[in-house]
C-alpha positions in Angstrom: 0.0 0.0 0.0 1.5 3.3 -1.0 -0.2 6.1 0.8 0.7 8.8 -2.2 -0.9 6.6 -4.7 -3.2 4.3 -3.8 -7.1 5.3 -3.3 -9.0 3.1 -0.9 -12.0 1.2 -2.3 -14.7 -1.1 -1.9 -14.4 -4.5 -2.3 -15.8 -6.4 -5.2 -16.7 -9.0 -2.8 -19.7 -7.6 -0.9 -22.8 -7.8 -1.6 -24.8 -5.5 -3.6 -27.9 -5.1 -4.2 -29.4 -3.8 -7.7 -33.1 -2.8 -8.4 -34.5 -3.9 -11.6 -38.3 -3.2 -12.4 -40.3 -5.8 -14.7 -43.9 -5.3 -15.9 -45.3 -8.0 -12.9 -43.0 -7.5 -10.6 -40.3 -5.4 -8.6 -37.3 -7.3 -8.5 -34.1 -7.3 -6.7 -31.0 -8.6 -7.4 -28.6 -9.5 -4.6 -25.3 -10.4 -6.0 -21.9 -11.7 -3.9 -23.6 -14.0 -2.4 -21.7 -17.3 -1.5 -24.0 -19.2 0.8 -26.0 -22.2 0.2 -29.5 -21.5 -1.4 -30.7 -23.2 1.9 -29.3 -21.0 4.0 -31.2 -17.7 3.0 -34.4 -16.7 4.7 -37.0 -14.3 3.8 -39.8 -12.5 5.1 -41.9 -9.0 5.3 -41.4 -7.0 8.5 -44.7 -5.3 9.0 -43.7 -2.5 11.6 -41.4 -1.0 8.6 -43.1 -2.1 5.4 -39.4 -3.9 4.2 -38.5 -7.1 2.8 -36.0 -9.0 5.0 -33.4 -11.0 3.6 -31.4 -12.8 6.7 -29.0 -15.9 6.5 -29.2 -18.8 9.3 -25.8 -18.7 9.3 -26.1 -14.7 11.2 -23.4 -13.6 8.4 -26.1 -11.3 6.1 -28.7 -9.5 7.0 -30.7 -7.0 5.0 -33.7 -4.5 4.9 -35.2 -3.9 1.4 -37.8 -1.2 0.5 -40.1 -1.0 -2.1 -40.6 3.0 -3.0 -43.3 2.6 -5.4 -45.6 0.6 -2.7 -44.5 3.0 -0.2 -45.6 6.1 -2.4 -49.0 4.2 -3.3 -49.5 3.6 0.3 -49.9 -0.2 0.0 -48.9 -2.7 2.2 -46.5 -5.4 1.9 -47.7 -8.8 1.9 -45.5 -12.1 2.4 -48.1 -14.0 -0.3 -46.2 -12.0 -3.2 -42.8 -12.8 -2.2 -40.6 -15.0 -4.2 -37.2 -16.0 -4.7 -34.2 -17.9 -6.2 -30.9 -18.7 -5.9 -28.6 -19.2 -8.7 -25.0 -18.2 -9.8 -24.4 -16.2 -6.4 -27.4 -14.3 -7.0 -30.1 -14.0 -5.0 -33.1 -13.0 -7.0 -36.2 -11.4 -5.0 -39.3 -11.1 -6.9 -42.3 -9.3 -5.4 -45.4 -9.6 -7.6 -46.9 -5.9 -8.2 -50.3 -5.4 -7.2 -53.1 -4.5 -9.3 -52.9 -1.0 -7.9 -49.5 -0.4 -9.5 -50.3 -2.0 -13.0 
């Protein structure tokens, strides 16, 4: 490490998670993930309108928000939830309400 030269950065190794909006759903994309698709747990937190994304393993946790159900003033429901695991990619898929199509 040179101090004159070298910039600090993140690591490409953490997880990130990346938005992507399809016409029936809001999904999210949570990439850097290494653990086993079994590990992974998800549920909807009803005090703070957020899908939670949580290991068993206690090494990730996550809040996600949905904006656009926040804006419309529509409740989250754990029904509409979906998911995947594949390529180190967790895929969240929440199916968009009637509302919001």
């Amino acid at each position: 490490f040179r101090a004159d030269t070298d910039l600090l950065a993140p690591t490409a190794g953490n997880p990130v998670v990346v938005p992507v909006d399809t016409k029936k759903y809001f999904q999210f994309r949570i990439r850097n993930l290494p653990y086993p698709a079994s590990t992974y747990q998800l549920s909807v937190d009803e005090a703070s309108q957020t899908i939670v994304v949580r290991t068993t393993n206690k090494k990730y946790f996550k809040k996600i928000e949905v904006p656009a159900m926040q804006r419309a003033c529509l409740g989250l429901q754990e029904d509409n939830v979906q998911w995947e695991y594949k390529n180190n990619t967790l895929v969240i898929d929440y199916a968009k309400p009637p509302e919001i199509l």
